[in-house]
C-alpha positions in Angstrom: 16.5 0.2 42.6 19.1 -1.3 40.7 20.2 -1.1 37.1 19.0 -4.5 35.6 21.8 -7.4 35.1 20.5 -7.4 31.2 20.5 -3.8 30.8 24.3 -2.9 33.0 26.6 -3.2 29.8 24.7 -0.2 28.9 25.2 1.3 32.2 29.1 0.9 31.7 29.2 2.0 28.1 26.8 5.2 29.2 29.5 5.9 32.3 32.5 5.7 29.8 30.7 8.3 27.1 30.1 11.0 29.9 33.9 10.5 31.3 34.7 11.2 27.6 32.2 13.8 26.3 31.1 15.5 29.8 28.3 16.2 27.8 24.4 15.2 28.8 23.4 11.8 27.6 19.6 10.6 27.4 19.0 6.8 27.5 17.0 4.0 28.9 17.2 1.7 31.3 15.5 -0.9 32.9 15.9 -1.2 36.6 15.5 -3.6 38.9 12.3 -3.2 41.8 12.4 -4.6 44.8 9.6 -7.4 43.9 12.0 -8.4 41.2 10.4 -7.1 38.3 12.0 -5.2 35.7 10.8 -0.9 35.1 11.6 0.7 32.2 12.9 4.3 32.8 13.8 7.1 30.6 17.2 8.6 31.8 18.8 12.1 31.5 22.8 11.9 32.6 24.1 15.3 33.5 27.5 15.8 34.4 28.3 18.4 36.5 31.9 20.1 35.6 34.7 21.7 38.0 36.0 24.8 36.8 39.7 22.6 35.9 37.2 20.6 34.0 36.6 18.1 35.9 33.2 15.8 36.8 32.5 16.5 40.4 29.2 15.0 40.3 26.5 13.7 38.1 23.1 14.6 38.4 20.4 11.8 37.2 17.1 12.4 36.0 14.9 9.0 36.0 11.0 9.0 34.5 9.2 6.2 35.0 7.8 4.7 31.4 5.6 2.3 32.3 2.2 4.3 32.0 3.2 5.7 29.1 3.9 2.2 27.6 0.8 0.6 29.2 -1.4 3.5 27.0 0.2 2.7 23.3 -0.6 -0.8 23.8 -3.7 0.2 24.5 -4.0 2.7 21.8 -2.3 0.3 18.9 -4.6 -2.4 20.8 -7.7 -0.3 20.0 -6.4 1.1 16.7 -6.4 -2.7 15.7 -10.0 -3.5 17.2 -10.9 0.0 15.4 -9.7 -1.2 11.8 -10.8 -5.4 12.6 -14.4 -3.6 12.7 -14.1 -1.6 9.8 -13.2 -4.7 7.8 -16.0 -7.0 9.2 -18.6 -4.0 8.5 -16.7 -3.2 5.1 -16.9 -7.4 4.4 -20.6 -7.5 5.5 -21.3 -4.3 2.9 -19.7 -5.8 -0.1 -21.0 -9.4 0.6 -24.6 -8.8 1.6 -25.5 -7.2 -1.8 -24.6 -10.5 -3.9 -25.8 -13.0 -1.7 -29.3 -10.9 -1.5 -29.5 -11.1 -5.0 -28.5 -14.8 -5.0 -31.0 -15.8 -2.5 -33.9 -14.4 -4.8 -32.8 -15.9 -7.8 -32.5 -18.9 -6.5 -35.7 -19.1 -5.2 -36.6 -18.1 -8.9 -35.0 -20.8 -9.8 -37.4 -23.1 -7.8 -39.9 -22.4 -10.2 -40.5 -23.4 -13.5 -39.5 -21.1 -15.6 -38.0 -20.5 -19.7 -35.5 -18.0 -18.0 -34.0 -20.3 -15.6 -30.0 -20.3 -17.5 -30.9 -16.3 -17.2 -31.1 -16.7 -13.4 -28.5 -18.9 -13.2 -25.9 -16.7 -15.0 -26.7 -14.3 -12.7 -26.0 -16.2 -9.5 -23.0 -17.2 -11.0 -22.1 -14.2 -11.5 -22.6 -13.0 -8.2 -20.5 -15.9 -6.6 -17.6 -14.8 -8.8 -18.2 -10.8 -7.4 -18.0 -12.8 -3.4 -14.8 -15.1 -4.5 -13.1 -11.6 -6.4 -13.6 -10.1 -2.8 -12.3 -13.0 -0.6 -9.3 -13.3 -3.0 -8.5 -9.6 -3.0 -8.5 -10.0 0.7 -6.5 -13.1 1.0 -3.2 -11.4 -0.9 -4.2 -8.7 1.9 -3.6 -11.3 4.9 -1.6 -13.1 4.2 2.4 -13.2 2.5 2.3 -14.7 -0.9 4.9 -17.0 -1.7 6.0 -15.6 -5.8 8.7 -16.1 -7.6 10.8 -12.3 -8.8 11.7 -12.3 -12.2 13.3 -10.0 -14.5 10.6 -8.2 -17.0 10.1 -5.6 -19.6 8.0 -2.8 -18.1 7.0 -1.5 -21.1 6.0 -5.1 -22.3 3.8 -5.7 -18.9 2.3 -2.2 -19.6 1.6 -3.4 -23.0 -0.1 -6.6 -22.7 -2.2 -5.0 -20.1 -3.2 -2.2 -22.6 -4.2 -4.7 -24.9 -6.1 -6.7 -22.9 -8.7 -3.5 -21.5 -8.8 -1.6 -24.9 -12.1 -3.8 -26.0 -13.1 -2.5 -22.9 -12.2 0.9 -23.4 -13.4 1.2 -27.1 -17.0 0.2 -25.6 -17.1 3.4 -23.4 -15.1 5.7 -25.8 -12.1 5.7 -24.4 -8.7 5.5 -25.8 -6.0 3.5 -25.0 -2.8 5.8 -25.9 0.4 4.0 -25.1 3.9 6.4 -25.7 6.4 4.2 -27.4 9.6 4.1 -25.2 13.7 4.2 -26.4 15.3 2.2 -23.6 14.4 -1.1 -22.4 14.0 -1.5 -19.0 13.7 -4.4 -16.8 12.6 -4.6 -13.8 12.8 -7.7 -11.1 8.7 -8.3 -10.1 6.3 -10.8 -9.7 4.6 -10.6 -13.5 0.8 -11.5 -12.3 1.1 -9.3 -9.6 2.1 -5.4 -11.3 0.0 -6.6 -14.2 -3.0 -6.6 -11.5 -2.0 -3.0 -10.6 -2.4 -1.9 -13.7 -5.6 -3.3 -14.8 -6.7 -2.0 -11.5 -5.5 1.5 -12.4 -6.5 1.9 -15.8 -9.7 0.4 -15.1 -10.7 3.2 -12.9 -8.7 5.5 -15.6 -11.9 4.2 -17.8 -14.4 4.5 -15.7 -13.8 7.8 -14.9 -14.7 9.0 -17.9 -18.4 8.2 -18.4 -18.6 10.8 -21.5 -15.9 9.2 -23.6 -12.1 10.3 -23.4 -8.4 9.0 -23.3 -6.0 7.9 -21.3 -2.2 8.4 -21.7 0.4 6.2 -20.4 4.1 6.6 -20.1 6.7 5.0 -19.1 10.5 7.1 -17.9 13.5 6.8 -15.9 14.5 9.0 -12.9 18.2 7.3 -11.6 17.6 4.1 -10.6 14.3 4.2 -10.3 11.2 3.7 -13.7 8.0 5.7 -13.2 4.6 4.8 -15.0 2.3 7.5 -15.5 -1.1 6.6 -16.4 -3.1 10.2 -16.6 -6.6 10.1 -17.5 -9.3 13.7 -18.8 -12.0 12.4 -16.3 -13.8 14.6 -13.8 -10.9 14.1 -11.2 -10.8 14.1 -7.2 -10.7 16.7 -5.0 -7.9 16.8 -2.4 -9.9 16.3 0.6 -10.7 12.6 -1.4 -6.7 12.1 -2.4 -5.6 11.6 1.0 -8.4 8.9 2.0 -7.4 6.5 -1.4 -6.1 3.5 -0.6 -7.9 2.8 2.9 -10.2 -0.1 3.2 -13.5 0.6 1.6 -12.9 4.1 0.2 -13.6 4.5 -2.8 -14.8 7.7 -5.2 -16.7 4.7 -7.5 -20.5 4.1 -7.0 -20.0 0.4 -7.4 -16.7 0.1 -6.2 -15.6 -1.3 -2.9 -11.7 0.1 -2.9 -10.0 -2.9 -2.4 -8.2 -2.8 -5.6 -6.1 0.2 -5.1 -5.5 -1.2 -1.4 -4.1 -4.4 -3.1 -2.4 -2.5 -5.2 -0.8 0.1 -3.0 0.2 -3.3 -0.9 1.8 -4.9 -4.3 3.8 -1.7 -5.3 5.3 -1.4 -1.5 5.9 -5.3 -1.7 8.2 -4.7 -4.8 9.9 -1.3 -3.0 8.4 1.1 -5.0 5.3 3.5 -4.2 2.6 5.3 -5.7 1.3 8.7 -5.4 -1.7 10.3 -7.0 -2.4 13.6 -8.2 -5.5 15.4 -9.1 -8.2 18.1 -9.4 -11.9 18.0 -10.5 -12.6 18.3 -13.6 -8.8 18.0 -15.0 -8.4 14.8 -14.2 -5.9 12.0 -12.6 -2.4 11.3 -12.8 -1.0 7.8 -10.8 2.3 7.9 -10.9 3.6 4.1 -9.7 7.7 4.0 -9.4 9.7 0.9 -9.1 13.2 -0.2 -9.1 15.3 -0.7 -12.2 16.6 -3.6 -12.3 18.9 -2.7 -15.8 18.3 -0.2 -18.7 18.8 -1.4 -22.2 19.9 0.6 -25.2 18.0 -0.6 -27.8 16.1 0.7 -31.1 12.1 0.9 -31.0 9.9 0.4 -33.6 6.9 2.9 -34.5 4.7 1.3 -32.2 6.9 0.7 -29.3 8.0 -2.8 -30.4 11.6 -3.9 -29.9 13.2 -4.1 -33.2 15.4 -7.3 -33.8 
């Protein structure tokens, strides 16, 4: 075999490094079979050195790759068949439940009856639990076109505190928001972190069936802002932690785990991250950190407000 024609400026540049170095180079090649078709080899160059210093000889050391690259396509090929089934069956779970429930009051509906609007707001309702699902998985599939814009952090946080602490008061829960000194902007799509929040501090809420509250901060480490939201609920246990995030886990009775999916998905989209911490009983801490896009000196009010 022969060293491909696409692959022998390699061969040259390779040849010219051991002449140099005389030291043992691993690379790949693809070479050339007889039928015509191209093999892909992994290739150990070993000089062999004179006692003036000198290359006598060169000893090459050529593994075929081609099994070995025939089984991860197969692996990522079943990995992909493994997680397209986990969806359909994780699709079918979250789906079935609504539609059961709007097939029998619908048939309810066939009949006369003085709590007919009654059924009817509930198969309403039910189609908006199916069209929450198919939207959450939509920003999943598929790129979104949005437009990046320079924002406040602490102003998104706010209007999203605002916004859940009806919400919160109804289960006993407050809402504690620490007023910040700097200003600082980041360059994100509004609609989209806004989402992440409410997804965050809604589960912040919820796990804390007995009443509690739920801090939120907002710092800067460098370049990059961090947003703590830490709640006193009954927590998650490590062996839980590391599954969070994955289609269809969740620690919620009712939930379906989408929403921290989407939001882990937002969060990386905007080249930040998030990481959890917790323990049962003590509660949870999401810490979600994103780019700063510019820190502003500025005096705050009591409440956090920017004064003029």
């Amino acid at each position: 075999m022969l060293v491909s024609p696409e692959d022998r400026h390699i061969a040259l540049r390779d040849r010219e490094r051991i002449l140099e170095h005389k030291a043992l180079l691993q690379t790949h090649y693809r070479l050339r079979h007889r039928d015509g078709t191209d093999i892909l080899f992994d290739t150990h160059i070993s000089p062999v050195i004179d006692t003036d210093g000198t290359i006598s000889n060169v000893v090459v050391v050529s593994r075929d790759l081609t099994k070995r690259i025939k089984m991860e396509e197969e692996s990522r090929k079943n990995e992909k068949l493994a997680l397209a089934g986990q969806l359909a069956a994780g699709i079918a779970h979250e789906i079935r439940n609504p539609l059961t429930a709007i097939k029998g009051f619908t048939k309810m509906l066939q009949e006369p009856s003085d709590k007919q609007s009654y059924y009817a707001e509930i198969v309403l309702s039910e189609l908006t639990s199916i069209e929450a699902i198919v939207e959450e998985f939509l920003l999943l599939a598929k790129p979104q076109h949005a437009e990046f814009k320079r924002h406040d952090i602490f102003l998104l946080l706010q209007d999203v505190v605002n916004l859940l602490r009806a919400q919160a008061l109804m289960q006993n829960v407050e809402l504690l928001l620490e007023p910040v000194k700097r200003r600082v902007d980041v360059l994100v799509v509004a609609t989209q972190i806004k989402q992440v929040f409410i997804n965050i501090v809604k589960n912040a809420i919820e796990a804390m069936p007995d009443a509690g509250r739920v801090h939120l901060f907002v710092d800067v480490d460098g370049e990059t802002v961090r947003i703590c939201i830490q709640d006193e609920g009954v927590g998650i246990d490590q062996e839980r932690i590391k599954h969070l995030g994955e289609p269809f886990y969740t620690t919620r009775e009712k939930g379906s785990g989408l929403g921290l999916m989407v939001s882990y998905k937002i969060v990386r989209d905007h080249g930040g991250d998030i990481d959890i911490t917790s323990s049962t009983h003590r509660g949870t801490a999401v810490k979600i950190r994103l780019p700063v896009a510019e820190i502003v000196e500025v005096r705050t009010g009591t409440n956090g407000a920017w004064e003029e």
